[in-house]
PDB file of the backbone (N, CA, C, O) and the ligand in Angstrom, with CONECT records:
HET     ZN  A 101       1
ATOM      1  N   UNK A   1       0.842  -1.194   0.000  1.00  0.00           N
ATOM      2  CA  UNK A   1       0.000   0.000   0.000  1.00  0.00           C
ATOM      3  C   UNK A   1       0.873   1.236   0.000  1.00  0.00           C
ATOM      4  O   UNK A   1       1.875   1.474   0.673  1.00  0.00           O
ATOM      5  N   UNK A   2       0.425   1.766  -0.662  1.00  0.00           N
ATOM      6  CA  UNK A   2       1.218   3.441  -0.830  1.00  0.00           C
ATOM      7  C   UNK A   2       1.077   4.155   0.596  1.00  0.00           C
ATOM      8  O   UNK A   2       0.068   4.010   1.286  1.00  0.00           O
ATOM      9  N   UNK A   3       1.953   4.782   0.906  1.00  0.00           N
ATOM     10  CA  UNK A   3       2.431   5.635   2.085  1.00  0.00           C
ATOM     11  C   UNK A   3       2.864   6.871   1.561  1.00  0.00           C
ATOM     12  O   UNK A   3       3.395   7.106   0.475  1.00  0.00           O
ATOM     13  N   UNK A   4       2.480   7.831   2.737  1.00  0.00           N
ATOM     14  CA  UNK A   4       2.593   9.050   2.302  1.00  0.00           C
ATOM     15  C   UNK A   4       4.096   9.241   2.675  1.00  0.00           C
ATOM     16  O   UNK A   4       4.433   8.619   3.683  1.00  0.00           O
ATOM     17  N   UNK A   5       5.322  10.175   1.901  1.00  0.00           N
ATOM     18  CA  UNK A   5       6.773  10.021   1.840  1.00  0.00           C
ATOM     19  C   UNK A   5       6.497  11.273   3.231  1.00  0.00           C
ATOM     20  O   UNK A   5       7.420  11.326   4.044  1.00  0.00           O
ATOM     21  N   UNK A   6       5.537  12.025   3.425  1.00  0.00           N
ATOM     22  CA  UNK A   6       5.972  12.796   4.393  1.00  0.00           C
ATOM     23  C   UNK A   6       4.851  13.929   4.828  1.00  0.00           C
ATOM     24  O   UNK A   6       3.826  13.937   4.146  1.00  0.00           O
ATOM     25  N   UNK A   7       4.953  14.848   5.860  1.00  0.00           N
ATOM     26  CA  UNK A   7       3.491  15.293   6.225  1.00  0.00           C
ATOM     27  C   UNK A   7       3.275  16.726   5.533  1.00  0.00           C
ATOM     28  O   UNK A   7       4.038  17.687   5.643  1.00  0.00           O
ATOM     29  N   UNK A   8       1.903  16.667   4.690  1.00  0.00           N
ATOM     30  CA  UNK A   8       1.855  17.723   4.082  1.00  0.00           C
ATOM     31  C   UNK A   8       1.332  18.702   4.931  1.00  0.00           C
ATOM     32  O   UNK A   8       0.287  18.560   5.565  1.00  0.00           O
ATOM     33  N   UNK A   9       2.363  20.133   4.961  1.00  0.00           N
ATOM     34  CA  UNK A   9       1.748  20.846   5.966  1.00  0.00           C
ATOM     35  C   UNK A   9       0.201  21.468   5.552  1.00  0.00           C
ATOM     36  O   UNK A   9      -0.379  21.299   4.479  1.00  0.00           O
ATOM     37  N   UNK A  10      -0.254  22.198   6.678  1.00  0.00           N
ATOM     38  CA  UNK A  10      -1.845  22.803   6.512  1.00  0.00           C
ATOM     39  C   UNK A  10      -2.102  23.684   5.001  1.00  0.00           C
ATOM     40  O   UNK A  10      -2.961  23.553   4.129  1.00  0.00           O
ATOM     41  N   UNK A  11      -0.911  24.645   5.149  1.00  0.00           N
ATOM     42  CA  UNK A  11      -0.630  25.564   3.859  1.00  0.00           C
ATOM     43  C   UNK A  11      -0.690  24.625   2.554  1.00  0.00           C
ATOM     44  O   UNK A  11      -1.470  24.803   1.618  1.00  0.00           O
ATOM     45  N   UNK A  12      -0.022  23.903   2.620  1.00  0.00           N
ATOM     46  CA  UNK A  12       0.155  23.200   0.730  1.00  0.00           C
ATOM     47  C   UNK A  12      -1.204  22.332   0.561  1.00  0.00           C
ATOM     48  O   UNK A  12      -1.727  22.260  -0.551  1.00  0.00           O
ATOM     49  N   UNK A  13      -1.909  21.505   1.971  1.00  0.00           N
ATOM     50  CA  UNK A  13      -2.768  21.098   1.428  1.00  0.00           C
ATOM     51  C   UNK A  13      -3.785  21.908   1.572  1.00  0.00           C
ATOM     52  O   UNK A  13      -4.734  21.366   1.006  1.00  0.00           O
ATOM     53  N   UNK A  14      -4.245  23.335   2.211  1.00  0.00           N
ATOM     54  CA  UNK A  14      -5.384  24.280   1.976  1.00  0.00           C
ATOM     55  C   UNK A  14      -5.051  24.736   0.666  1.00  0.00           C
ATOM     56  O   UNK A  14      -5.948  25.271   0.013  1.00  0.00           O
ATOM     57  N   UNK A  15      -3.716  24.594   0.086  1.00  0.00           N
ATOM     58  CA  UNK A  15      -3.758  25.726  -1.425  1.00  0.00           C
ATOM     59  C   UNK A  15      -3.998  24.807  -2.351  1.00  0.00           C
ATOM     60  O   UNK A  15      -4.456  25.243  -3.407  1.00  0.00           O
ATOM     61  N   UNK A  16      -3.740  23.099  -2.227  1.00  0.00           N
ATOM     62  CA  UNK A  16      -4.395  22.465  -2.945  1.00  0.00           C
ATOM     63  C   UNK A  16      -6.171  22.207  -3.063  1.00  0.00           C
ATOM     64  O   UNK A  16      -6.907  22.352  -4.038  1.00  0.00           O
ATOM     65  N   UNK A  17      -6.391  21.902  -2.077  1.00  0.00           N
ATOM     66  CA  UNK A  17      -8.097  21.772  -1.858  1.00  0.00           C
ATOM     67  C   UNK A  17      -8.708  23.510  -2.568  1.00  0.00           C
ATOM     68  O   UNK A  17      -9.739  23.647  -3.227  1.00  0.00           O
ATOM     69  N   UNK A  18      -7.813  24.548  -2.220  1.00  0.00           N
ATOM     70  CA  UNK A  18      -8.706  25.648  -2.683  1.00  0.00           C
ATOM     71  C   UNK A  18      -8.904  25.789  -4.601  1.00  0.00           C
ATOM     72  O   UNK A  18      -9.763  26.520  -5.092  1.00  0.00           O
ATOM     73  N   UNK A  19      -8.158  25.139  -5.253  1.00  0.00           N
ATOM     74  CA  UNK A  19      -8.194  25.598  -6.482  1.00  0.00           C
ATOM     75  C   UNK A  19      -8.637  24.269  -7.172  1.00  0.00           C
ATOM     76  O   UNK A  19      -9.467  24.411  -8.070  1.00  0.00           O
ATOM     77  N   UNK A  20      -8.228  23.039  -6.906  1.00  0.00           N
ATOM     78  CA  UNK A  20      -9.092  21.884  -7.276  1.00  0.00           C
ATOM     79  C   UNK A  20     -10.537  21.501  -7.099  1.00  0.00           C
ATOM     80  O   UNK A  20     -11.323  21.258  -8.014  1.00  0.00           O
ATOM     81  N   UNK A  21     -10.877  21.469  -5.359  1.00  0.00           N
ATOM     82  CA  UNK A  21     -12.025  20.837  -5.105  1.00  0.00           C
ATOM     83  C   UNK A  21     -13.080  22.141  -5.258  1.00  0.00           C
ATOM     84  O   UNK A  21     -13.458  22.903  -4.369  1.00  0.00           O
ATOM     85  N   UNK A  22     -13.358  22.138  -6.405  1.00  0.00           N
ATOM     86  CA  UNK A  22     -14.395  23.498  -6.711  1.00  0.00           C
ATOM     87  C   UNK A  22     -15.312  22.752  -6.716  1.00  0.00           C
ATOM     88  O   UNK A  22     -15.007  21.571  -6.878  1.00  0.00           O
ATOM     89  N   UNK A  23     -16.752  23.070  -6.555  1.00  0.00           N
ATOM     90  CA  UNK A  23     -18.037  22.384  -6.513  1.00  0.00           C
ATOM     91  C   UNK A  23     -18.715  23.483  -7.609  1.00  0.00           C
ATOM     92  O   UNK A  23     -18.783  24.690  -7.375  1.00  0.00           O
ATOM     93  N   UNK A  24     -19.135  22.931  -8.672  1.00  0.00           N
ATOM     94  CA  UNK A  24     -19.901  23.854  -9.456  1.00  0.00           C
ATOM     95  C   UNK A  24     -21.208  23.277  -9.943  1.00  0.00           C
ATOM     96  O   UNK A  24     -21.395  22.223 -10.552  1.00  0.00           O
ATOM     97  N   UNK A  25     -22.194  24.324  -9.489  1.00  0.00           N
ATOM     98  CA  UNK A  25     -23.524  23.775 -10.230  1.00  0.00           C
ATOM     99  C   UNK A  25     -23.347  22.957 -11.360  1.00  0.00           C
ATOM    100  O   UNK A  25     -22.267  23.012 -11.947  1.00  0.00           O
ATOM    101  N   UNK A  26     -24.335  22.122 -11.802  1.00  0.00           N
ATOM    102  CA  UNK A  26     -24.245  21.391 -13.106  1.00  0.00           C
ATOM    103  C   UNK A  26     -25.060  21.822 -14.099  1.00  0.00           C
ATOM    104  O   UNK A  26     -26.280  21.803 -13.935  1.00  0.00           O
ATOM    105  N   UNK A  27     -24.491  22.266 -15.262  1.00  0.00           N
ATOM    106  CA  UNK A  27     -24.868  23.069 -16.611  1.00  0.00           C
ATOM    107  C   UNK A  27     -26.307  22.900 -16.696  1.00  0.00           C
ATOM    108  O   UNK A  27     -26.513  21.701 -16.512  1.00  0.00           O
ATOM    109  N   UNK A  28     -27.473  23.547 -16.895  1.00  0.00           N
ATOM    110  CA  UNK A  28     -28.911  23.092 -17.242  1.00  0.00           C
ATOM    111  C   UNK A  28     -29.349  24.235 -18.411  1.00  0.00           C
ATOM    112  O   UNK A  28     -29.424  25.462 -18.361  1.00  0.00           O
ATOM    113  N   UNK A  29     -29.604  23.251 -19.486  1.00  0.00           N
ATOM    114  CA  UNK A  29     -30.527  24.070 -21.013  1.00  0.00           C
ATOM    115  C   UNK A  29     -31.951  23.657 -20.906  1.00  0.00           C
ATOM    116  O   UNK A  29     -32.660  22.732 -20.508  1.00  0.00           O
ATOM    117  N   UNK A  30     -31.998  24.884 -21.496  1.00  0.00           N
ATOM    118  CA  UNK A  30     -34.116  24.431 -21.780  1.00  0.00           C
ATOM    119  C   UNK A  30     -33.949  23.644 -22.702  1.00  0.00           C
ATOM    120  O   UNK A  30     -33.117  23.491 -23.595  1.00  0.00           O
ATOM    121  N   UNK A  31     -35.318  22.911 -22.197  1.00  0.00           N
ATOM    122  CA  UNK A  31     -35.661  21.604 -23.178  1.00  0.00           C
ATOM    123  C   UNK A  31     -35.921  22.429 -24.775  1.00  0.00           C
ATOM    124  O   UNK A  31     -36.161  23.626 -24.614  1.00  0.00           O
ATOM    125  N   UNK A  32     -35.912  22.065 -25.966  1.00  0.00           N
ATOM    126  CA  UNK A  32     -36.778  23.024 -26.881  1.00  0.00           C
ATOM    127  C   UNK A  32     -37.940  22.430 -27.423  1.00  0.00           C
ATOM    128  O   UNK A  32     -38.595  22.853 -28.376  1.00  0.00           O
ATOM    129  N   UNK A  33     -38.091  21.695 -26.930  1.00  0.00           N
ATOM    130  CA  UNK A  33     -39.540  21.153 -26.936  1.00  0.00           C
ATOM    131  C   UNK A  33     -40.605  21.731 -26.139  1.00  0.00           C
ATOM    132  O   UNK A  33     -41.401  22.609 -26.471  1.00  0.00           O
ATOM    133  N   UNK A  34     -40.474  20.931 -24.718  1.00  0.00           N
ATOM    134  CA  UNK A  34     -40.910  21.422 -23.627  1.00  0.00           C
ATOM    135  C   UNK A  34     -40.592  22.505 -22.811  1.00  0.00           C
ATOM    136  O   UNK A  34     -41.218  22.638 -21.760  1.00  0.00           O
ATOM    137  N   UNK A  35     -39.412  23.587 -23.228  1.00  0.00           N
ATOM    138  CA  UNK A  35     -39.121  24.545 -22.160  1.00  0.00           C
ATOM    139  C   UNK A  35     -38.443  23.676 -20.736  1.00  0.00           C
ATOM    140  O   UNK A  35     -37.844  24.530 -20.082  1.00  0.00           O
ATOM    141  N   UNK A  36     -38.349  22.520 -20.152  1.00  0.00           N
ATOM    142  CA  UNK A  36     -37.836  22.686 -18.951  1.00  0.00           C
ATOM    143  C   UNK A  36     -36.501  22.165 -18.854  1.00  0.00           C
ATOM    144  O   UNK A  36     -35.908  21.568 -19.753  1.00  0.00           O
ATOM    145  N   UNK A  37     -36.083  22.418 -17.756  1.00  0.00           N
ATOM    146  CA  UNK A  37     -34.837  22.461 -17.814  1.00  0.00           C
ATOM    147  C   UNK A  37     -33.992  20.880 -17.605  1.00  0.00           C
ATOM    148  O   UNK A  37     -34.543  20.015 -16.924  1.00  0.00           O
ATOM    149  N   UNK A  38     -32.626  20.612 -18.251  1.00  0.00           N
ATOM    150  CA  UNK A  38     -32.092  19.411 -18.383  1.00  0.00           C
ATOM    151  C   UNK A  38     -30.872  19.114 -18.706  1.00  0.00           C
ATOM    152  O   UNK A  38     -30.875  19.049 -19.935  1.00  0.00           O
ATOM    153  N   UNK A  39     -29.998  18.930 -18.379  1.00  0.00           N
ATOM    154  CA  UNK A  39     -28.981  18.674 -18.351  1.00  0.00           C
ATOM    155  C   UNK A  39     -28.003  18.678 -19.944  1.00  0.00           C
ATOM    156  O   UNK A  39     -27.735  17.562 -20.389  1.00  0.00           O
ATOM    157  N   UNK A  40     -27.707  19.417 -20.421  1.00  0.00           N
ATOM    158  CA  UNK A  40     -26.633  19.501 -21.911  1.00  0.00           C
ATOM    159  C   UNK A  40     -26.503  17.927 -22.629  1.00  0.00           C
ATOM    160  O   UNK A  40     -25.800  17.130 -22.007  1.00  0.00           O
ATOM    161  N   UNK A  41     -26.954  17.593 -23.521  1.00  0.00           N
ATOM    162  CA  UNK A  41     -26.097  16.550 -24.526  1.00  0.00           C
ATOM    163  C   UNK A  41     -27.212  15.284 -23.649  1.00  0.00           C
ATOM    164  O   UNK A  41     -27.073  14.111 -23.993  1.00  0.00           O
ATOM    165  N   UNK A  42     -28.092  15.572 -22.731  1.00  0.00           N
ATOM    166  CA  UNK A  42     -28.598  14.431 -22.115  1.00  0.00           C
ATOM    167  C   UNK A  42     -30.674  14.197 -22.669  1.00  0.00           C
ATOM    168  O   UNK A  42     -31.259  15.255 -22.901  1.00  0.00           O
ATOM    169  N   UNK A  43     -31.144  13.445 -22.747  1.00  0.00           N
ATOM    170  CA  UNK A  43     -32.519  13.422 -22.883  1.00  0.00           C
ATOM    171  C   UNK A  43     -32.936  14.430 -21.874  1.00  0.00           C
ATOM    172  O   UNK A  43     -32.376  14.741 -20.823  1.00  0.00           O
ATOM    173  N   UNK A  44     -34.076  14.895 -22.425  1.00  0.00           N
ATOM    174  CA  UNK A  44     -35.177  15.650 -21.415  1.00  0.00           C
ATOM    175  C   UNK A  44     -35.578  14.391 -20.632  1.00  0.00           C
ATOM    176  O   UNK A  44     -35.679  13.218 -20.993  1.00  0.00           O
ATOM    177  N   UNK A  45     -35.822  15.136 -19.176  1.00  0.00           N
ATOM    178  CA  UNK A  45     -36.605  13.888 -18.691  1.00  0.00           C
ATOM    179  C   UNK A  45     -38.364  14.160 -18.625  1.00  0.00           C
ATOM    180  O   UNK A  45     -39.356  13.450 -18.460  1.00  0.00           O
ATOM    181  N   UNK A  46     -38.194  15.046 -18.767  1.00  0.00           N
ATOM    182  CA  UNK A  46     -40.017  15.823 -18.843  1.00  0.00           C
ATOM    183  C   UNK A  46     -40.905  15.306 -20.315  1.00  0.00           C
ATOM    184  O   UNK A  46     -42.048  14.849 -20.346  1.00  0.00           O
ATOM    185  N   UNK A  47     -40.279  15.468 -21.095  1.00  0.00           N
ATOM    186  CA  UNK A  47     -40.825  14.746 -22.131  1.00  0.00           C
ATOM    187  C   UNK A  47     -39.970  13.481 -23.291  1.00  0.00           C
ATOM    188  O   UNK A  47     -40.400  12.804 -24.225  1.00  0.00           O
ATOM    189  N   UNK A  48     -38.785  13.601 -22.735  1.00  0.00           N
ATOM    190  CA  UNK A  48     -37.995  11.697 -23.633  1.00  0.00           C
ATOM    191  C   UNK A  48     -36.739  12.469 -24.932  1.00  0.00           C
ATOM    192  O   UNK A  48     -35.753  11.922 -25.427  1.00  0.00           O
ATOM    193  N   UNK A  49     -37.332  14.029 -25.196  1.00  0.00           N
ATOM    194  CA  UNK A  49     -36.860  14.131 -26.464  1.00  0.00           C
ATOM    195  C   UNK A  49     -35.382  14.669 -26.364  1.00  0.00           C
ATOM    196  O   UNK A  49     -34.863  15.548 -25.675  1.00  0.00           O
ATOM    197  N   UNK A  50     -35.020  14.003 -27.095  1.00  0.00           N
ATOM    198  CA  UNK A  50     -33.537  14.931 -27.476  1.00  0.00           C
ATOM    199  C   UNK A  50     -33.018  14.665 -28.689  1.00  0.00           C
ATOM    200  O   UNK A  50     -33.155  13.597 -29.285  1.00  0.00           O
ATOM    201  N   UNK A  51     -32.158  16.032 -29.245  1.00  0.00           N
ATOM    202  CA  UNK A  51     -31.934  16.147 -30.745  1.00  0.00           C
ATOM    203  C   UNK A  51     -33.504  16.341 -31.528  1.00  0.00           C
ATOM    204  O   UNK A  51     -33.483  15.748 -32.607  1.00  0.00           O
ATOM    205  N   UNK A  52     -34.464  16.824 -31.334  1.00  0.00           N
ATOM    206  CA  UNK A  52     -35.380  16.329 -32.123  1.00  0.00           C
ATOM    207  C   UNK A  52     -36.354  15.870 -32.327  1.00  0.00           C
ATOM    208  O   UNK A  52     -37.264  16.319 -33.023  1.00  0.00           O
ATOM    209  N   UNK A  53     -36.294  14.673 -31.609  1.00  0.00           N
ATOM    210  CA  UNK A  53     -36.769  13.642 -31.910  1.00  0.00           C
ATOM    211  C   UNK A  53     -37.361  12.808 -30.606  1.00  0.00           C
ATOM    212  O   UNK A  53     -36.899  13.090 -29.500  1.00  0.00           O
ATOM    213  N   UNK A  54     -38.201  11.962 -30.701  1.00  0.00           N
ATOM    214  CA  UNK A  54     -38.740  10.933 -29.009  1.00  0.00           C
ATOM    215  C   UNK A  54     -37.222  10.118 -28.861  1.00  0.00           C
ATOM    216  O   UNK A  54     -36.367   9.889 -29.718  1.00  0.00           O
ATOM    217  N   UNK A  55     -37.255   9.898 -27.894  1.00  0.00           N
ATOM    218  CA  UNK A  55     -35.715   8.572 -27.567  1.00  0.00           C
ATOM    219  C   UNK A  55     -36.802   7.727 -26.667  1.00  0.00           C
ATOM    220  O   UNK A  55     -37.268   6.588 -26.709  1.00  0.00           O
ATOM    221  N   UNK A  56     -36.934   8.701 -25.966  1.00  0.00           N
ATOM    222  CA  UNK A  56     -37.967   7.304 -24.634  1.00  0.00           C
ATOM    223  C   UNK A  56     -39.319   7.621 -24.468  1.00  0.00           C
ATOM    224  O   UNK A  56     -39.501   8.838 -24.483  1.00  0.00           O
ATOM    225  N   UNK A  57     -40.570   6.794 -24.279  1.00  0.00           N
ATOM    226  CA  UNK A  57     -41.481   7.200 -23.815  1.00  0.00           C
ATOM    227  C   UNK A  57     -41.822   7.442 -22.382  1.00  0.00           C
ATOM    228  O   UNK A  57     -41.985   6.537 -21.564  1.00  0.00           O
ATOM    229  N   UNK A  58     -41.911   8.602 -22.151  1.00  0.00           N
ATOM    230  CA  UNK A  58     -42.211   9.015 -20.403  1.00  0.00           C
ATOM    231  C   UNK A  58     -43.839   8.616 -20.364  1.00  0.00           C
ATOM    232  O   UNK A  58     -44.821   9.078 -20.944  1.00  0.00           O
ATOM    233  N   UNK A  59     -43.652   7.577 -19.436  1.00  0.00           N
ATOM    234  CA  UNK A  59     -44.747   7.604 -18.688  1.00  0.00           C
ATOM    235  C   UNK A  59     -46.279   8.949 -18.702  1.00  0.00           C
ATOM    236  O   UNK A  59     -47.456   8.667 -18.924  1.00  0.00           O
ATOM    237  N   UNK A  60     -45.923   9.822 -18.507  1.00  0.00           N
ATOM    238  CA  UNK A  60     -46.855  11.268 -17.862  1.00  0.00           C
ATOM    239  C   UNK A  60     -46.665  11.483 -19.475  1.00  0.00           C
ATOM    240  O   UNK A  60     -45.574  11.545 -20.043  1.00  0.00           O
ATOM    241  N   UNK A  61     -47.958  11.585 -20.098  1.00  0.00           N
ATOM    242  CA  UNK A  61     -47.871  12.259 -21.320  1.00  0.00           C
ATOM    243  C   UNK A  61     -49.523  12.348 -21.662  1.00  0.00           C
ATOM    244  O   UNK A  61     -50.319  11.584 -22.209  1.00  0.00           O
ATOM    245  N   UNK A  62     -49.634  13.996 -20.907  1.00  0.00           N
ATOM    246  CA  UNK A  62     -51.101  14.458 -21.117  1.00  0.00           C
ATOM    247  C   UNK A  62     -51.420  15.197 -21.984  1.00  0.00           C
ATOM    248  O   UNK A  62     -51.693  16.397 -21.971  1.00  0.00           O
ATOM    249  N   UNK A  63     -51.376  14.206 -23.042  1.00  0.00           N
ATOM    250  CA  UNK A  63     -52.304  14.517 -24.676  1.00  0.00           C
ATOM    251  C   UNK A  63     -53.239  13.857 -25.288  1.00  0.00           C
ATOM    252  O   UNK A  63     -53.304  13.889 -26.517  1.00  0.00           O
ATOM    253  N   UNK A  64     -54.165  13.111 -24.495  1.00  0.00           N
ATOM    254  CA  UNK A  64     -54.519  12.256 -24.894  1.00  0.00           C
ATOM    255  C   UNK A  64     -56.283  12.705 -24.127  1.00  0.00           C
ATOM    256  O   UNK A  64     -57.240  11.949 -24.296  1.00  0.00           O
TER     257      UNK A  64
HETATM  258 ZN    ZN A 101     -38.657  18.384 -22.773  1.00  0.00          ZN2+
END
């Protein structure tokens, strides 16, 4: 098992944690179908579509 060669003081590891461990919201586009919002490059989950087109049928689909 790997061992640490020696003790990192408070300073080097606060200046590491400050510029790496960033927490950033995760990107959200309107659907252009439906308007709501969803994650980039991923299916809507509100209505299935992406690119276009149906991919999945959602369950909740009040058109009928
Ligand atoms: Zn949608």
């Amino acid at each position: 098992m790997a061992v640490p060669k020696g003790k990192v003081s408070k300073a080097r590891r606060d200046k590491r944690r400050s510029s790496v461990w960033k927490l950033s919201a995760p990107a959200l586009v309107k659907c252009s179908k439906c308007g709501a919002l969803h994650m980039p490059h991923r299916m809507c989950p509100e209505c299935g579509y992406y690119n276009g087109r149906q991919v999945k049928a959602v369950a909740v689909e009040a058109e009928k």
